[in-house]
NUKOLVEX-732703 format. One line per field, with one value per residue (C-alpha): residue number from 1; residue in three letters; z, y, x. Coordinates in nm, 4 decimals, decimal comma. Layout:
N
num	(NUM_...)
residuo	(ALA_...)
w	(Z_...)
v	(Y_...)
u	(X_...)
This chain:
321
num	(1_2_3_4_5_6_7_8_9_10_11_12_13_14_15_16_17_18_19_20_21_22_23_24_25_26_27_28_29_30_31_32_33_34_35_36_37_38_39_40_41_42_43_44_45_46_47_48_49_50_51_52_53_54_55_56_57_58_59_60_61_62_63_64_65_66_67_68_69_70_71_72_73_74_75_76_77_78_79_80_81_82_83_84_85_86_87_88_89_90_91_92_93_94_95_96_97_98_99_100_101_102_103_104_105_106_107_108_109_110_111_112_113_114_115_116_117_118_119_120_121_122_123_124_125_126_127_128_129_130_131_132_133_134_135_136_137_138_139_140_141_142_143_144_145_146_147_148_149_150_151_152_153_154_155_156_157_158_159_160_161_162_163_164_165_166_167_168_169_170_171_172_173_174_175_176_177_178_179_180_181_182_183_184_185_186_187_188_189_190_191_192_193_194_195_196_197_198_199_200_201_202_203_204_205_206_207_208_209_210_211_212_213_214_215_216_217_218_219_220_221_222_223_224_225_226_227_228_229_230_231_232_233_234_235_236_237_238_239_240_241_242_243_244_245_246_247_248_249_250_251_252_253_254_255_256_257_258_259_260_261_262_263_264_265_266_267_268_269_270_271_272_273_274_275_276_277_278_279_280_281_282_283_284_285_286_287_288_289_290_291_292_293_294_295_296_297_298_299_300_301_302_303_304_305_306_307_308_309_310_311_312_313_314_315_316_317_318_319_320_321)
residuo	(UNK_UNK_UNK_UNK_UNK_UNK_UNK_UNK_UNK_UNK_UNK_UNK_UNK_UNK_UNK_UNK_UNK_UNK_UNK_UNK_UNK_UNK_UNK_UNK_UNK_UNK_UNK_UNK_UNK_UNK_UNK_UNK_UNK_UNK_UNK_UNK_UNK_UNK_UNK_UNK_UNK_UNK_UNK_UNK_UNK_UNK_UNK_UNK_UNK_UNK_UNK_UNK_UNK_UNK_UNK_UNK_UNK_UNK_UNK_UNK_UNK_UNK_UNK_UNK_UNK_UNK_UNK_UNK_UNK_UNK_UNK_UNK_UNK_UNK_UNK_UNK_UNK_UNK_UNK_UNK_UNK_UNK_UNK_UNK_UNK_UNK_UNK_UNK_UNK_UNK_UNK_UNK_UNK_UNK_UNK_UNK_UNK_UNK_UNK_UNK_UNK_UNK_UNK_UNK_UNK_UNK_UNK_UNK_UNK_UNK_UNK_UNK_UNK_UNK_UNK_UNK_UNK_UNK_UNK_UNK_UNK_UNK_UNK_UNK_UNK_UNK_UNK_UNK_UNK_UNK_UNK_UNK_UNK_UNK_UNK_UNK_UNK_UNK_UNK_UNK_UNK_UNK_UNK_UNK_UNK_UNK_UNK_UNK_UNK_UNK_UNK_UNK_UNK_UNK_UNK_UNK_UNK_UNK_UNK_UNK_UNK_UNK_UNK_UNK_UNK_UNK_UNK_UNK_UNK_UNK_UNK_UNK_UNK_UNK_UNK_UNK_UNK_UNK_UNK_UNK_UNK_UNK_UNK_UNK_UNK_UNK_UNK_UNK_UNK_UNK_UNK_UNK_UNK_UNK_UNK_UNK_UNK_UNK_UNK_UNK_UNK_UNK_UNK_UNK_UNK_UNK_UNK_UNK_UNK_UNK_UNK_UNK_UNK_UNK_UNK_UNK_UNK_UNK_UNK_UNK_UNK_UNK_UNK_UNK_UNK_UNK_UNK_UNK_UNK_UNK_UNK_UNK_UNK_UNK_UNK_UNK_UNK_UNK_UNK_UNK_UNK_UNK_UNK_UNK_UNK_UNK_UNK_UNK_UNK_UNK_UNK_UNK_UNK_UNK_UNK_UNK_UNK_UNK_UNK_UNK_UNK_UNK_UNK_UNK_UNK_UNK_UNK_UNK_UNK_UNK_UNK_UNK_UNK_UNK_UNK_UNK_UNK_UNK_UNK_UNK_UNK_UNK_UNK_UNK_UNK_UNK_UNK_UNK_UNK_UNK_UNK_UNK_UNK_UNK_UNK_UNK_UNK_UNK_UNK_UNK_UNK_UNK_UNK_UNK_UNK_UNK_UNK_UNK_UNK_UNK_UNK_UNK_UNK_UNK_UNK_UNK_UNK_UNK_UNK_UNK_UNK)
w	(10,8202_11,0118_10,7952_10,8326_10,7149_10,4792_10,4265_10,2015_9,9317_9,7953_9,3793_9,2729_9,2733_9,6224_9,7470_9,5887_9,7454_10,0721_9,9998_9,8973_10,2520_10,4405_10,6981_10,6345_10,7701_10,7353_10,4390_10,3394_10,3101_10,1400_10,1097_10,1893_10,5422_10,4155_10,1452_10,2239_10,2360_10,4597_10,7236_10,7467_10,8330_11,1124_11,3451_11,3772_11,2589_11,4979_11,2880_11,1008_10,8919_10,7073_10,6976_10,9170_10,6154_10,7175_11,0946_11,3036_11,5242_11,7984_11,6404_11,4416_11,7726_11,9132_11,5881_11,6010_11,9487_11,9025_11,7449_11,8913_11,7417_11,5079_11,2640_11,0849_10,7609_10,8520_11,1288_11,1987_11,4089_11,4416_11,2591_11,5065_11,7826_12,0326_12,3300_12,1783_12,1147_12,5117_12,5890_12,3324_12,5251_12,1609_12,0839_11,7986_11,6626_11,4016_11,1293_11,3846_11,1521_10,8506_10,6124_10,8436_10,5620_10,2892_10,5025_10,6421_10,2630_10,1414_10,4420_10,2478_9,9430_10,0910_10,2364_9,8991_9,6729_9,8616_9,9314_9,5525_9,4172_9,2400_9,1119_9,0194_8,8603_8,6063_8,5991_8,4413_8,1751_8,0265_7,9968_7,7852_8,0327_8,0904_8,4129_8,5178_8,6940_8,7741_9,0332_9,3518_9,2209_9,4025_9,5427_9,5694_9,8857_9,9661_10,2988_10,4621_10,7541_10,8362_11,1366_11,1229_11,3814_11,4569_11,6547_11,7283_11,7648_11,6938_11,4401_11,1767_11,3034_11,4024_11,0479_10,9474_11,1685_11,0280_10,6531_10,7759_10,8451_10,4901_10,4188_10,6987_10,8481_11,2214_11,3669_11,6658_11,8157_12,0268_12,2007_12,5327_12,5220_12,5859_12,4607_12,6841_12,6376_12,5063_12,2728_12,1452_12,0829_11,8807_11,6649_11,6283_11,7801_12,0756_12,2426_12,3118_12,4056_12,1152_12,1375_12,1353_11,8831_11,6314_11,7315_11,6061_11,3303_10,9650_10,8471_11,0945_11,0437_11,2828_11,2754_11,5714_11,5919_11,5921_11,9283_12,1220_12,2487_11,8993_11,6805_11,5730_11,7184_11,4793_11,4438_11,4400_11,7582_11,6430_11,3141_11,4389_11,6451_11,3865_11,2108_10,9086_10,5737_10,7916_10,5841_10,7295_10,6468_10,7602_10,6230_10,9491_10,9826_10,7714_11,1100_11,3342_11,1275_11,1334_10,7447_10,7777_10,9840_10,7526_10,4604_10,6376_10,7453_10,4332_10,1754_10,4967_10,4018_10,7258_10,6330_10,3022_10,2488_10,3215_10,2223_10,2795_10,1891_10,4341_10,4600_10,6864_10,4090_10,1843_9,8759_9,9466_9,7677_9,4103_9,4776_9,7948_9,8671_9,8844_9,5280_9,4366_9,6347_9,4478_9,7487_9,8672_9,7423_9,7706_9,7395_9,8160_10,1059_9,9458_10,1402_10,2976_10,0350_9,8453_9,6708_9,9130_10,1844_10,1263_10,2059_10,5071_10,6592_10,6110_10,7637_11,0260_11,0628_10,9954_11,2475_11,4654_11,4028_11,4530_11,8123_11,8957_11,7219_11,9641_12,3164_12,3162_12,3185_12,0100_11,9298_11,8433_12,0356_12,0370_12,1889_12,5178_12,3728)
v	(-15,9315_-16,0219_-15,9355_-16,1381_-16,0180_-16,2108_-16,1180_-16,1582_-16,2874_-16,5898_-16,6817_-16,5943_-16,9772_-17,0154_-16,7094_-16,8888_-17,2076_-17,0073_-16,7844_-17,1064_-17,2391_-16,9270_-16,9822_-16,7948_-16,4126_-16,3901_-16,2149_-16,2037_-15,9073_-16,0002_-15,7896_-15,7156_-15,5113_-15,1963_-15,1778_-14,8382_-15,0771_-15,3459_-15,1145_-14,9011_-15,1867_-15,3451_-15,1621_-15,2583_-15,6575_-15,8768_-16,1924_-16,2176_-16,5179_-16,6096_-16,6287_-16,4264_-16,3174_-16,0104_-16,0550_-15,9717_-15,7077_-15,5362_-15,2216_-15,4955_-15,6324_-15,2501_-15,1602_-15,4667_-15,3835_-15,5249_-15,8945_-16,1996_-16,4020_-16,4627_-16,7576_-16,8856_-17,1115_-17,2263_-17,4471_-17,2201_-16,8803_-16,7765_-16,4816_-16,3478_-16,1256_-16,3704_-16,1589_-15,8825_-16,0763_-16,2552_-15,8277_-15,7956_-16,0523_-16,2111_-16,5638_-16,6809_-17,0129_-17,2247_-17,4629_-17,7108_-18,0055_-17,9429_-17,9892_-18,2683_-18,5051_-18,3027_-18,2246_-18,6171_-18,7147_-18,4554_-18,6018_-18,9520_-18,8358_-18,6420_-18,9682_-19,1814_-18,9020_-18,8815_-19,2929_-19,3176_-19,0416_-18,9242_-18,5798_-18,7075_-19,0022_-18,7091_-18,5168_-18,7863_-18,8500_-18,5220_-18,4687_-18,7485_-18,9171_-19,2965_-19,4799_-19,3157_-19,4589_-19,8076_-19,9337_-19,8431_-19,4872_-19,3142_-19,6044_-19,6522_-19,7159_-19,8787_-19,7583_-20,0906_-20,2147_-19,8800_-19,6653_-19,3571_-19,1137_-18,8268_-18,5255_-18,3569_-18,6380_-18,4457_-18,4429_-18,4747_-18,6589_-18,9182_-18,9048_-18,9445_-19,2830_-19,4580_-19,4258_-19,5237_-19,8444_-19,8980_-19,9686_-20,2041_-19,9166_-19,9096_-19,5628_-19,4570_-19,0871_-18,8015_-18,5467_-18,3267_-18,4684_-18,8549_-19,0943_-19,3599_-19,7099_-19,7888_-19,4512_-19,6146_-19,9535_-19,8614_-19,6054_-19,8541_-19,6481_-19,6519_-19,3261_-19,2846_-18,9947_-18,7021_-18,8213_-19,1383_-19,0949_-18,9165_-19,1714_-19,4802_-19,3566_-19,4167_-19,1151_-18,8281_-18,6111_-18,2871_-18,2199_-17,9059_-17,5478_-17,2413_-17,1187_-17,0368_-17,3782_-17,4957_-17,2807_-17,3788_-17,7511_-17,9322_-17,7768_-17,9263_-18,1494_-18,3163_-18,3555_-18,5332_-18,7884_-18,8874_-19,2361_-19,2647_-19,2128_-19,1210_-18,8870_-18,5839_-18,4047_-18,1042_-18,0079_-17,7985_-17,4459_-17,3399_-17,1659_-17,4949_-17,6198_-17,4427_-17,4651_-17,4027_-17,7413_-17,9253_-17,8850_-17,9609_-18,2668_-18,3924_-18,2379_-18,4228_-18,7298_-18,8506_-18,7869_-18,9404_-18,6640_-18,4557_-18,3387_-18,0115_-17,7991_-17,5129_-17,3113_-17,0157_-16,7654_-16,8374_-16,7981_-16,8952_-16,6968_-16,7633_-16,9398_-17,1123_-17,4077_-17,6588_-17,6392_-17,7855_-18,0868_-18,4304_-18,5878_-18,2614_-18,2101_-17,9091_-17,8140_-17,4859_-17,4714_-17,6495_-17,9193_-17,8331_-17,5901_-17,8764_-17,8602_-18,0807_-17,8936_-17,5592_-17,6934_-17,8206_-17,5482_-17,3192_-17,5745_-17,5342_-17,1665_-17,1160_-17,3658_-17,1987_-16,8598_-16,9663_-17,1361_-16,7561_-16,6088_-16,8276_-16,7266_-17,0591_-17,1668_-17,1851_-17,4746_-17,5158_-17,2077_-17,0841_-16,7752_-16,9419_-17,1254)
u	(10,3932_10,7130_11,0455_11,3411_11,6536_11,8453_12,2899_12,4346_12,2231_12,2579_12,2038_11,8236_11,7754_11,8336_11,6919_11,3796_11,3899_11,4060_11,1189_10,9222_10,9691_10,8738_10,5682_10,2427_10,3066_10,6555_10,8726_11,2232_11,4260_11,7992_12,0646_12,3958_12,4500_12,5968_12,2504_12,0752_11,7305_11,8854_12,0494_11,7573_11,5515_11,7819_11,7232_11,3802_11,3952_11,3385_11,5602_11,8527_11,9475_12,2602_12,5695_12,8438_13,0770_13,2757_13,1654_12,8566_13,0036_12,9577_12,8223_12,5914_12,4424_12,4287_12,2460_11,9916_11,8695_11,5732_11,6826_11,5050_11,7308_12,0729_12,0339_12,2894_12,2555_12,6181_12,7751_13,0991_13,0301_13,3986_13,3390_13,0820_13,1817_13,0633_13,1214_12,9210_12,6259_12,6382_12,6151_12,3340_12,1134_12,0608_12,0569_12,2991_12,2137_12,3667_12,2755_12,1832_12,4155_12,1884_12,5533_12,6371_12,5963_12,7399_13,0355_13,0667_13,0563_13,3423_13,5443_13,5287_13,5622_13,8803_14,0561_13,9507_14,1144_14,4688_14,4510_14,4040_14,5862_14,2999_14,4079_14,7508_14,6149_14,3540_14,6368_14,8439_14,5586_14,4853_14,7936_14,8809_15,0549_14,9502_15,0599_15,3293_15,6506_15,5664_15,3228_15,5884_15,6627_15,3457_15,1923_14,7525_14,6307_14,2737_14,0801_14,0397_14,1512_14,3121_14,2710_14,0718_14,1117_13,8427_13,8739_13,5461_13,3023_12,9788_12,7523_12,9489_13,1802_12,9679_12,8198_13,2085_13,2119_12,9067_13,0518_13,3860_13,2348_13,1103_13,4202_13,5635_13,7807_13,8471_13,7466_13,8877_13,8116_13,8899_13,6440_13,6460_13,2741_13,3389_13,0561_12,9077_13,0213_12,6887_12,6927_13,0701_12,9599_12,6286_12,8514_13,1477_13,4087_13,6625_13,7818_14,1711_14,3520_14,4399_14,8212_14,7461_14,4741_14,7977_15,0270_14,8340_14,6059_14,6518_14,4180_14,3423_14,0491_13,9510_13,5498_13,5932_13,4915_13,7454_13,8034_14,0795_14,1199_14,0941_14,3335_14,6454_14,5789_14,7540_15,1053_15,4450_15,4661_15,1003_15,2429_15,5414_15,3649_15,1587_15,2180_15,4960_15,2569_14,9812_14,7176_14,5032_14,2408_14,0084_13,7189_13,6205_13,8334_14,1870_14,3083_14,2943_14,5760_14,9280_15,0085_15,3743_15,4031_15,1731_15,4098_15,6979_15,5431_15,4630_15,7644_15,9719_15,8502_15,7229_15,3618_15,1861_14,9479_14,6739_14,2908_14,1870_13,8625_13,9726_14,2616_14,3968_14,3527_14,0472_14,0951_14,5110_14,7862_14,8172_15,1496_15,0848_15,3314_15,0696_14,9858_15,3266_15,3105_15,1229_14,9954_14,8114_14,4635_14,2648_13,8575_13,7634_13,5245_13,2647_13,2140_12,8823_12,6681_12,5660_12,2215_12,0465_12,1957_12,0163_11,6794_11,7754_11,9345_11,6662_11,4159_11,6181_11,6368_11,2981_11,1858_11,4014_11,2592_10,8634_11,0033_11,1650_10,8451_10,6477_10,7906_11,0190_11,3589_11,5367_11,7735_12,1580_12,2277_12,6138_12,6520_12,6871_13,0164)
């Protein structure tokens, strides 16, 4: 029997579904890392799946010597100690876009909400408060015929750019990884350049992985070029965004608002200044774990472990990145 090593644990229910799914001659072994059980048996597993809350380190990678392979049931791996695991010779692996949907659908749900006002509007109505100001004081918007910009054209962004066109929305996009012209014109989008992508977008939305190159890529001077009562949104990583230049971009004025499910600090100080402004709306990190989701990620990872198991490659490797 071949023991794969589950951290943290997830609810009973979905530790189920999991064990439901596991191949013939294989068991599952949850915990969380510092369990007497769990670290006892590291040294000896030969795969770890999960997620990398409170980082995979190096003393992790030193301590699973013998590790075929590192799946992950999410898409991020910026809490991994990358260059530890490139030493370790072990393969790190991702989701492999199994919340691609989930995440693509938050991302519309995101730009309908702040377009429409939608927590004002609820906030309003519980509180006894019936149409507000008149029909100019915080104006609706609708979502068609405006540009969309995307930055980080990949699986979920392309996901993003096929819904987009549900409803008549031009999507324009942004990628160090440039589609061919035959690639654009079956997905319905255009590549520009990132400034020029800010400058002439109505609704900019960043799909790309923290990195080095990534962090902090939408501060002050990205803010500024961005279109008068342009909206953004992120559903991707809290530290790609500088949040000091966000809110002074929209208390300003010059932007009209923004939809976030990540933030630099999860969960954010109780009196962050975001949660004063109207036109800012907030979910918290749950765009991708949505019930449907969980299946497919661990199809994924456990496909991925029988390909290790089986002396081949495994897919949606990242420890190369």
């Amino acid at each position: 029997m071949t023991t794969i090593l589950f951290s943290p644990p997830l609810p009973t229910s979905i530790m189920d579904m999991c064990r439901a799914m596991l191949p013939p001659g294989y068991e599952l072994l949850a915990g969380e890392r510092k369990d007497p059980e769990f670290a006892r048996a590291l040294p000896e597993a030969e795969f770890w799946m999960g997620f990398a809350r409170g980082g995979l380190d190096e003393a992790f990678f030193k301590t699973g010597k013998r590790l075929k392979l590192v799946q992950l049931i999410s898409a991020g791996y910026d809490a991994i100690d990358m260059a530890a695991a490139r030493r370790s010779g072990i393969p790190v692996c991702n989701n492999g876009g199994s919340n691609s949907v989930s995440v693509a659908e938050h991302t519309l749900m995101l730009i309908l909400a702040v377009l429409k006002r939608l927590t004002w509007c609820h906030g309003n109505v519980v509180s006894s408060k019936w149409r507000v100001g008149g029909f100019d004081h915080m104006p609706l918007h609708e979502l068609e015929g405006k540009t969309v910009g995307i930055v980080g054209l990949g699986r979920i962004g392309k996901k993003v750019a096929r819904r987009l066109h549900g409803f008549d929305a031009r999507v324009q996009y942004y990628d160090i990884v440039r589609l061919s012209e035959d690639e654009e014109d079956a997905l319905g989008v255009r590549f520009v350049l990132f400034e020029e992508l800010l400058r002439t977008s109505d609704i900019v939305t960043v799909h790309v992985p923290l990195s080095d190159a990534t962090r902090g890529l939408m501060s002050t001077r990205e803010f500024a070029t961005m279109k008068p009562d342009a909206i953004f949104i992120n559903t991707c990583r809290g530290p790609v965004v500088d949040e000091a230049a966000l809110q002074k971009a929209i208390t300003s004025g010059h932007l009209g608002g923004a939809g976030l499910d990540v933030m630099v600090e999860e969960p954010p100080a109780p009196n962050h200044p975001f949660f004063g402004l109207e036109n800012v709306i907030i979910t918290p990190h749950m765009a991708g774990p949505t019930w449907e989701n969980w299946p497919k990620a661990f199809r994924n990872a456990l496909d991925n472990i029988q390909r290790v198991a089986a002396g081949r490659a495994p897919l949606w490797v990242v420890s190369g990145a």
